[in-house]
MDAnalysis code that builds the backbone (N, CA, C; Angstrom):
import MDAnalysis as mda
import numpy as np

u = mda.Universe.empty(483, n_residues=161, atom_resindex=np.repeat(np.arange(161), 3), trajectory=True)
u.add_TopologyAttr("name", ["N", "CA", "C"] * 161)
u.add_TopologyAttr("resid", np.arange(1, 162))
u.add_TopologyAttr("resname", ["UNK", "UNK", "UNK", "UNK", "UNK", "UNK", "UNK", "UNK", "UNK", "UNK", "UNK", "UNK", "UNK", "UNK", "UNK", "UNK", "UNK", "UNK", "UNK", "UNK", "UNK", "UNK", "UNK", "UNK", "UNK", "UNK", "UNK", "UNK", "UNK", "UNK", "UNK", "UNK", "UNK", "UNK", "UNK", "UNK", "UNK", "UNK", "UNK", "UNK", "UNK", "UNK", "UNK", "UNK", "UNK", "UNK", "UNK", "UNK", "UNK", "UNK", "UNK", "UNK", "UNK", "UNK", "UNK", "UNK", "UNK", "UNK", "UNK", "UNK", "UNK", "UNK", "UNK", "UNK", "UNK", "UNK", "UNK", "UNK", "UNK", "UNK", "UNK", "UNK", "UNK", "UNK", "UNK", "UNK", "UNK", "UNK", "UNK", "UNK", "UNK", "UNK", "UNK", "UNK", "UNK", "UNK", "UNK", "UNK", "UNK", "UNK", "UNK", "UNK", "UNK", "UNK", "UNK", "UNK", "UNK", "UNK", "UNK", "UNK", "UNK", "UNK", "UNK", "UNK", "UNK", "UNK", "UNK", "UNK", "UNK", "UNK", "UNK", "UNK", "UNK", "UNK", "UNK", "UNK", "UNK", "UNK", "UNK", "UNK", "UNK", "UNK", "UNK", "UNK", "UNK", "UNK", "UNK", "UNK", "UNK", "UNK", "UNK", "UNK", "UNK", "UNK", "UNK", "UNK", "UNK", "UNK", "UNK", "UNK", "UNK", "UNK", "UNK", "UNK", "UNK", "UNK", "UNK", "UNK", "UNK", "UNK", "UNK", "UNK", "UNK", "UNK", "UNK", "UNK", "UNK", "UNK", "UNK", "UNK", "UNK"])
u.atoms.positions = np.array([
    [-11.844, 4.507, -11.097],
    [-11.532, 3.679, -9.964],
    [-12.827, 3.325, -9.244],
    [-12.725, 2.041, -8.486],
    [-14.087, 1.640, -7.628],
    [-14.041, 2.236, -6.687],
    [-15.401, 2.755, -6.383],
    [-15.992, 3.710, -4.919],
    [-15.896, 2.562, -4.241],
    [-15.506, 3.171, -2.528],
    [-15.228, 2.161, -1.201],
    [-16.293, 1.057, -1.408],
    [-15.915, 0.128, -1.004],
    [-17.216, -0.674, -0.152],
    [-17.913, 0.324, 0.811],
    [-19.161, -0.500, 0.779],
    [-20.419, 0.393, 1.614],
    [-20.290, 0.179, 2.984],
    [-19.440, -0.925, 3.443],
    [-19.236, -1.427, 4.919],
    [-17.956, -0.425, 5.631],
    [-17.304, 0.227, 5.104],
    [-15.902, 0.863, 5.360],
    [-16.171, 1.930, 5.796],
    [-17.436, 2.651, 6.799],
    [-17.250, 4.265, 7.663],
    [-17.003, 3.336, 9.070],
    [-17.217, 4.400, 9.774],
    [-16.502, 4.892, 10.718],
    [-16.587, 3.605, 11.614],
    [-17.372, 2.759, 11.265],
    [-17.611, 1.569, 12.412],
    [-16.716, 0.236, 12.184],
    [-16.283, 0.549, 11.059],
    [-15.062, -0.275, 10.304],
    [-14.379, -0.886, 11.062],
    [-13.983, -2.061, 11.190],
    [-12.459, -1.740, 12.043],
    [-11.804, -2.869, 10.919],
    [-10.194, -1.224, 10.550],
    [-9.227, -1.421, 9.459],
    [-8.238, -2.594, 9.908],
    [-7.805, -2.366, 11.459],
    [-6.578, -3.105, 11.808],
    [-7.463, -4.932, 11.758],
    [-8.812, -4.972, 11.689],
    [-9.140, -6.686, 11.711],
    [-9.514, -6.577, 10.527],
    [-9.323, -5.734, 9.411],
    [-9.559, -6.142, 8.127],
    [-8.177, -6.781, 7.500],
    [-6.995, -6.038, 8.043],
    [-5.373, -6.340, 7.572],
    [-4.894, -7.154, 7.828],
    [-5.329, -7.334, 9.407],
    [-4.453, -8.613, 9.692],
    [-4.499, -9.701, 9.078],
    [-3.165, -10.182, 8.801],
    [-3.135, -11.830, 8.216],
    [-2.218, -12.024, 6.979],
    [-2.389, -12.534, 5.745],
    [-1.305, -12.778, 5.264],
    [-1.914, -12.357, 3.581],
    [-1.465, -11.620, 2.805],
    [-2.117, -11.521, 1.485],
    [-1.088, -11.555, 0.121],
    [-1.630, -11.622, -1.057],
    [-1.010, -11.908, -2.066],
    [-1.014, -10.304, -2.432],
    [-0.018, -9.695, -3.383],
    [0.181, -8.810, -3.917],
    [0.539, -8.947, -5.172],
    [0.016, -8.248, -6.535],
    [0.498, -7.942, -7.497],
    [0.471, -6.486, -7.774],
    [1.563, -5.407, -8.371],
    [1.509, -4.248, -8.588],
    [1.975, -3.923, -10.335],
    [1.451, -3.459, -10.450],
    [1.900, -2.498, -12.124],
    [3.263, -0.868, -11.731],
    [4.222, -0.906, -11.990],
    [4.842, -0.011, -12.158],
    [4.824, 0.749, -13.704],
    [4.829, 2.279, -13.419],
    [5.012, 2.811, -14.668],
    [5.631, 4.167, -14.312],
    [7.097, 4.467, -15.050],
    [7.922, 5.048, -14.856],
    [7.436, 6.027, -16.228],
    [7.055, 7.206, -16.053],
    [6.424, 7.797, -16.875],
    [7.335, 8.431, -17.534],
    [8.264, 9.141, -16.216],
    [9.328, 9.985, -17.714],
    [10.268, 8.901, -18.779],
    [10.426, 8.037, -18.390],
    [11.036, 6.751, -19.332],
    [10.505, 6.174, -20.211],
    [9.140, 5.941, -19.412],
    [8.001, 4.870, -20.387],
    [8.642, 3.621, -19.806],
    [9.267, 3.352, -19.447],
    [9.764, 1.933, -18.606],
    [8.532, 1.225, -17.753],
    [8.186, 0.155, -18.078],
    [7.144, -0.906, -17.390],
    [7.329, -1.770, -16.612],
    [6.993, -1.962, -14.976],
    [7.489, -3.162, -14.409],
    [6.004, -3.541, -14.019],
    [6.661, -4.250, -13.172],
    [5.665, -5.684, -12.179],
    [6.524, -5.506, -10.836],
    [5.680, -6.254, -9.746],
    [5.804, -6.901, -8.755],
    [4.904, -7.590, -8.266],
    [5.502, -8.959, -7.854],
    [4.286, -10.112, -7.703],
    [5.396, -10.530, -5.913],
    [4.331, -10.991, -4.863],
    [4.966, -10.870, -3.714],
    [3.770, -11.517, -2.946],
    [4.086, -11.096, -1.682],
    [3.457, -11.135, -0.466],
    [3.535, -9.842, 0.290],
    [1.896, -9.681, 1.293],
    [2.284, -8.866, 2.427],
    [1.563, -9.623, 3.622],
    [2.501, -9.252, 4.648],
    [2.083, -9.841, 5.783],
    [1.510, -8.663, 6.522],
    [0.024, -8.156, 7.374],
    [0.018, -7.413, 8.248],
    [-0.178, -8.579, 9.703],
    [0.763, -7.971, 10.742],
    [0.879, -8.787, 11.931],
    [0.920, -7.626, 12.907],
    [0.607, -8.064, 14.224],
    [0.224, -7.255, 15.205],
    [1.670, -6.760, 16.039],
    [1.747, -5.825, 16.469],
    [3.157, -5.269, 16.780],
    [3.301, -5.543, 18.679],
    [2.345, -5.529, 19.068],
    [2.287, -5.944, 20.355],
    [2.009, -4.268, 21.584],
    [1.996, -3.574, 20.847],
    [2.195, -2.124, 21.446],
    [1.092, -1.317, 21.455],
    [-0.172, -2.355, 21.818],
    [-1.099, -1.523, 21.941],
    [-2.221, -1.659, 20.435],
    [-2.369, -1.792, 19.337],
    [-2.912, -1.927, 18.070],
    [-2.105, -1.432, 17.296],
    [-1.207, -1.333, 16.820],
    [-0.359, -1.184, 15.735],
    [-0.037, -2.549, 15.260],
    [0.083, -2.696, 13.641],
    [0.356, -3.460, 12.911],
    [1.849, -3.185, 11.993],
    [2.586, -4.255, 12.016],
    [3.719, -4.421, 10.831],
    [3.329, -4.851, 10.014],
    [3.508, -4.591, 8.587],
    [3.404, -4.257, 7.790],
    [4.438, -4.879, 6.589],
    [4.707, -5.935, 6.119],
    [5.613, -6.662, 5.811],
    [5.746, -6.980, 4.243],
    [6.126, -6.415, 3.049],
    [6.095, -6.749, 1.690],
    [7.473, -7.658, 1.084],
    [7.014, -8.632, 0.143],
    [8.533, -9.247, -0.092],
    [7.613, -9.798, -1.802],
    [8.887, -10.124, -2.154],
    [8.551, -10.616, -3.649],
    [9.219, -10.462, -5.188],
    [9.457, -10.383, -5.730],
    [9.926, -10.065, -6.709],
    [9.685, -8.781, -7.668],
    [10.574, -7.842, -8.233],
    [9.872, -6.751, -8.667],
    [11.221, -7.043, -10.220],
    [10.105, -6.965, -11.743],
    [10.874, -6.967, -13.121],
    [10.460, -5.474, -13.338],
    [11.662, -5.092, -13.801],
    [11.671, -3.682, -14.678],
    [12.002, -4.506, -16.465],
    [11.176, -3.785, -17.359],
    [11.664, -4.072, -18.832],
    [13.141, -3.306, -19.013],
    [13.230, -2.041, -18.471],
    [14.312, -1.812, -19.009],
    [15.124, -0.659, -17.873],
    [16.568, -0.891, -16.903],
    [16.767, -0.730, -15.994],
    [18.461, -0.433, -16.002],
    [18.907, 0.570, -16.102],
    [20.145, 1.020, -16.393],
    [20.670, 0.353, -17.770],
    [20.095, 0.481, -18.437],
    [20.357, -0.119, -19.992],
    [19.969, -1.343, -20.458],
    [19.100, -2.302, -19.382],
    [18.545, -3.445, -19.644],
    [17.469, -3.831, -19.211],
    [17.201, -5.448, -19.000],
    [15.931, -5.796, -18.125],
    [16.671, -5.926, -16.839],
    [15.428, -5.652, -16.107],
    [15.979, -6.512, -14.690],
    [15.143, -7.033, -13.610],
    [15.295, -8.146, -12.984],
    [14.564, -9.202, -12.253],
    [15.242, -9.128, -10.871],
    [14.505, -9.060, -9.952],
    [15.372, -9.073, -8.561],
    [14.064, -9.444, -7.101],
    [14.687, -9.445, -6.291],
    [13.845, -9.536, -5.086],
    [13.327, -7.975, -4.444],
    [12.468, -7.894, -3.778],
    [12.668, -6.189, -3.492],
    [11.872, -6.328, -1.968],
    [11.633, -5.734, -1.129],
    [10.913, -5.967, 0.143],
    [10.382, -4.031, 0.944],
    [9.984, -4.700, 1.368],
    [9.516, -3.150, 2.421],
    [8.865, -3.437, 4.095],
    [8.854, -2.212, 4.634],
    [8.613, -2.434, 5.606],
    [7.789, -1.210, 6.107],
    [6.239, -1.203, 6.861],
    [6.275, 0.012, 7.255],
    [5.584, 0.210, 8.498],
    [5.289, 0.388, 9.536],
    [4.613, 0.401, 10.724],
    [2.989, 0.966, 10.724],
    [1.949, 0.442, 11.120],
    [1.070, 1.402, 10.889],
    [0.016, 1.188, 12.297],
    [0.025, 2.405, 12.682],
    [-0.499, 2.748, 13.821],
    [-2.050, 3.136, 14.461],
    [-3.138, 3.203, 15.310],
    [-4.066, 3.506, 15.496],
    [-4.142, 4.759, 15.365],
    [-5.312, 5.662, 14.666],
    [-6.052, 6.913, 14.838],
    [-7.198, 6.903, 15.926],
    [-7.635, 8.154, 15.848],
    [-8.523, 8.071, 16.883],
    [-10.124, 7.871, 16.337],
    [-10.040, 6.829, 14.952],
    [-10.896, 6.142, 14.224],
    [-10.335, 5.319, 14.108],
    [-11.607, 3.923, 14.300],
    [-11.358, 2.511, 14.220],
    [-11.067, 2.237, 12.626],
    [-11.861, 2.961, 11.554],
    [-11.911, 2.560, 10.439],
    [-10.457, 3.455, 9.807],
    [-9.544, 4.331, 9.985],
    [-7.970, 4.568, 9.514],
    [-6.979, 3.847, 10.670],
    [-5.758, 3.881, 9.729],
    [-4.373, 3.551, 10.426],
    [-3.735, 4.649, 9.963],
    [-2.647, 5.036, 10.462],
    [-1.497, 5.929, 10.070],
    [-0.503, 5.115, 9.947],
    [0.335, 5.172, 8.704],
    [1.349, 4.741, 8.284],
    [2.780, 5.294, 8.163],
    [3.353, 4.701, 9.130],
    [4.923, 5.405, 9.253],
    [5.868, 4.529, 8.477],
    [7.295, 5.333, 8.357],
    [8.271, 4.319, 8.012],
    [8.902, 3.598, 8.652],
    [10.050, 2.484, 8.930],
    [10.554, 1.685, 9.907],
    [11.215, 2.891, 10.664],
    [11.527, 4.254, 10.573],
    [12.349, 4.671, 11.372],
    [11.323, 5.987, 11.879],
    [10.615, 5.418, 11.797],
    [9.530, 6.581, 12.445],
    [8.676, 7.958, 12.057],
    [9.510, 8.043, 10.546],
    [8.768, 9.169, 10.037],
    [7.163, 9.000, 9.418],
    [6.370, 9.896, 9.599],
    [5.181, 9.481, 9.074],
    [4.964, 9.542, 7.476],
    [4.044, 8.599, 6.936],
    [3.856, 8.729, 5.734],
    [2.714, 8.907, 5.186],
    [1.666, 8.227, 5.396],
    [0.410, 9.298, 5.174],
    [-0.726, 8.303, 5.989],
    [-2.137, 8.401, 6.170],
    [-3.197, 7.986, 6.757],
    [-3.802, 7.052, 5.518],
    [-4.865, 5.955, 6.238],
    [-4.977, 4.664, 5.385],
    [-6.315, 4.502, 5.747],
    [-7.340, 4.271, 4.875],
    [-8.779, 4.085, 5.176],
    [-9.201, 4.153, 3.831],
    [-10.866, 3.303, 3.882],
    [-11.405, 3.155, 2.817],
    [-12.567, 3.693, 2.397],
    [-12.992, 4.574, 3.584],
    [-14.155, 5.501, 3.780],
    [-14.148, 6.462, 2.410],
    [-14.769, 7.008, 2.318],
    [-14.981, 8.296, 1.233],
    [-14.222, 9.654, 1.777],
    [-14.339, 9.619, 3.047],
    [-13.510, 10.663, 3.968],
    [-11.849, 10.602, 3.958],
    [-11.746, 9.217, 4.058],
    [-10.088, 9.105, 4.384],
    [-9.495, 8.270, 3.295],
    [-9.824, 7.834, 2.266],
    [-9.553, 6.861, 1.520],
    [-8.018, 7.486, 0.692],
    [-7.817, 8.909, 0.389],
    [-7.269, 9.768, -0.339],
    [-6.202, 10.422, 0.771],
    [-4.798, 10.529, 0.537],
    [-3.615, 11.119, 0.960],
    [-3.208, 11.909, 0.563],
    [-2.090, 12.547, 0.895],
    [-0.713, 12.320, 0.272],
    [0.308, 13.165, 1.222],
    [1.955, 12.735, 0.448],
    [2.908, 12.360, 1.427],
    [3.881, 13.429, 0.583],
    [4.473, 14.514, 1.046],
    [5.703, 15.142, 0.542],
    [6.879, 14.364, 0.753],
    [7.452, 14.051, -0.388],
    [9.150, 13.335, 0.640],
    [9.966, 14.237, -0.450],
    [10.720, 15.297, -0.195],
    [11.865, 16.277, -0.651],
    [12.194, 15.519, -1.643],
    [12.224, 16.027, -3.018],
    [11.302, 16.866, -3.519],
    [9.974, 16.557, -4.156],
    [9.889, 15.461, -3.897],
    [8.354, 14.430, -4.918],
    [7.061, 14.701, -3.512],
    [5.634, 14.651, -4.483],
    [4.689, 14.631, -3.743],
    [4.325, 13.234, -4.025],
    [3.565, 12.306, -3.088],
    [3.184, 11.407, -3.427],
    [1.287, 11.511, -3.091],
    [0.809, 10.548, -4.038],
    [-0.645, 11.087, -3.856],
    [-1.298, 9.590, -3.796],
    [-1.408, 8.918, -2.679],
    [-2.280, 8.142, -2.590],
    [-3.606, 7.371, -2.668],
    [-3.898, 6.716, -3.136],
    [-5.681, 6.081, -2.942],
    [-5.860, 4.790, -2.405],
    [-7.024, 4.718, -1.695],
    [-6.950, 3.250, -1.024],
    [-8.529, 2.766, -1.532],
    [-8.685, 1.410, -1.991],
    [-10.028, 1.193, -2.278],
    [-10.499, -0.335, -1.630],
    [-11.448, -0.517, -1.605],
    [-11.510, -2.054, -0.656],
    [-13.042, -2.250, -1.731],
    [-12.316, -3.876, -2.353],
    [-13.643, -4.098, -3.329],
    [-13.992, -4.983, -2.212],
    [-13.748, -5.934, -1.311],
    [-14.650, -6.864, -0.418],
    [-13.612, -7.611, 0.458],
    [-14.396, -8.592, 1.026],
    [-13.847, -8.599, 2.428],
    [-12.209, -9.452, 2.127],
    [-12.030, -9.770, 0.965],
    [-10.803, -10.176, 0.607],
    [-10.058, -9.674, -0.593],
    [-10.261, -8.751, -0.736],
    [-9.788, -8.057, -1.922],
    [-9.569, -6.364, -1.625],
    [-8.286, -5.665, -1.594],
    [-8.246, -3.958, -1.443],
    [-6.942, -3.606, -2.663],
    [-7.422, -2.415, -3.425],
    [-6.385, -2.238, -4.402],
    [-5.622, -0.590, -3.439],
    [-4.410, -0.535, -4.218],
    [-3.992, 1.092, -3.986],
    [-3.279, 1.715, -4.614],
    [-3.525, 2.928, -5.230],
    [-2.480, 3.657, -6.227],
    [-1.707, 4.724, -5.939],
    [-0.103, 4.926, -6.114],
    [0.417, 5.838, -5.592],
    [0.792, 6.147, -7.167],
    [0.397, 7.710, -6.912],
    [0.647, 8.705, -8.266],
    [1.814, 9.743, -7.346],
    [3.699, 9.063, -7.914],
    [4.509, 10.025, -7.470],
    [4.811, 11.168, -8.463],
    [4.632, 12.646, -8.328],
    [5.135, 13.172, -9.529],
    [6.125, 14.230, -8.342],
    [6.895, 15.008, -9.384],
    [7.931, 16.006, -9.199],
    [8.898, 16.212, -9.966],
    [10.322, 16.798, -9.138],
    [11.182, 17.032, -10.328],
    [12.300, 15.307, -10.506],
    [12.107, 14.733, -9.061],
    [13.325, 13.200, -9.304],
    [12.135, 12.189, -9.628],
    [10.697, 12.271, -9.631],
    [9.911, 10.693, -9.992],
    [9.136, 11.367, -10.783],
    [8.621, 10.357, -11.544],
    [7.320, 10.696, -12.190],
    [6.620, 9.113, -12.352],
    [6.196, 8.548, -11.565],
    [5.767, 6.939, -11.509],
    [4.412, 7.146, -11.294],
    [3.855, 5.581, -11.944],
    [2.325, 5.303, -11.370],
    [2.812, 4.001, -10.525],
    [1.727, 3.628, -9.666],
    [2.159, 1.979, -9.270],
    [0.730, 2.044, -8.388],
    [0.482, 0.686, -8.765],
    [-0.852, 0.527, -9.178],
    [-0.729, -1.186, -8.190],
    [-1.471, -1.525, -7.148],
    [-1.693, -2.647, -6.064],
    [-2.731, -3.288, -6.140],
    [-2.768, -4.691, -6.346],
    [-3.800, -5.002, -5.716],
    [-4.010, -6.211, -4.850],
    [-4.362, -6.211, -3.307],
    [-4.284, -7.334, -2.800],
    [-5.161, -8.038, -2.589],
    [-4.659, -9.543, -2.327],
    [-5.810, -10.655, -1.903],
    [-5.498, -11.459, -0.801],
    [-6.343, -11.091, -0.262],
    [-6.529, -12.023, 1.190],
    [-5.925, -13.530, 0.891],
    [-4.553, -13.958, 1.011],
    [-4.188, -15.435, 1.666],
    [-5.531, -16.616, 1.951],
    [-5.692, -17.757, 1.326],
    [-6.927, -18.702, 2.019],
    [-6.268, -19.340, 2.842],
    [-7.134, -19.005, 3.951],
    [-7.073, -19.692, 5.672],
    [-6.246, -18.586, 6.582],
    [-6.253, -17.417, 5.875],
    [-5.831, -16.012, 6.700],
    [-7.146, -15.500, 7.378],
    [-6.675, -15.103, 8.587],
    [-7.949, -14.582, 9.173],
    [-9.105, -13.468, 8.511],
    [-10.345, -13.134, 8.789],
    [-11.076, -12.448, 7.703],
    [-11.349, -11.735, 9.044],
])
């Protein structure tokens, strides 16, 4: 995986890197299956009004090759809140109903998570190749997932930088 950008310590600031509107493509891989998807979408980060917190907005389409006995094609969306630390360069990332989910930065310090959700661990990475481009990989394993899913976004043209 690519080491952070060199611009991403502590003087960073994450919430004016997000804001605005970006393209998403992701790789799914369902390991105990071997099952392969996609998702091709949008995310919107927009300002929540409450001080520096950002919403957090995903929509788009997500194909599985093979999905209760077939293919399948559908719409899929998310939502997640993400909040100020007491560093300019992380956010903390909650869910819409308030539970936390793990911390977000591209530093060498904070770039790396992860999130218990009963019974799966989830193990995060965040990487930022430049000022319009950040990938991220969530490695879920346990006894109900065993997935890779694999992000990478691009800054929208004529989205704020």
């Amino acid at each position: 995986m690519n080491s952070p950008a060199p611009d991403a310590g502590p003087e960073f600031d994450l919430r004016a890197y997000l804001l605005g509107a970006w393209s998403v493509e992701r790789t799914l891989l369902d390991r105990a299956s071997g099952t392969r998807g996609s998702f091709a979408g949008a995310a919107r980060f927009t300002e929540t009004g409450d001080g520096g917190g950002l919403h957090f907005h995903e929509e788009g389409t997500v194909s599985w090759t093979s999905y209760n006995g077939g293919p399948f094609t559908g719409p899929a969306s998310r939502d997640y809140l993400l909040r100020p630390t007491d560093a300019r360069d992380t956010l903390d990332m909650f869910f819409p109903d308030g539970r936390p989910f793990h911390r977000m930065g591209f530093s060498e310090r904070s770039r790396q998570d992860r999130h218990w959700c009963d019974p799966d661990t989830y193990k995060v990475s965040y990487t930022m190749i430049g000022p319009h481009e950040f990938r991220y990989r969530w490695d879920v394993t346990g006894p109900v997932k065993d997935q890779l899913l694999e992000s990478v976004l691009h800054r929208r043209p004529g989205s704020p930088t």
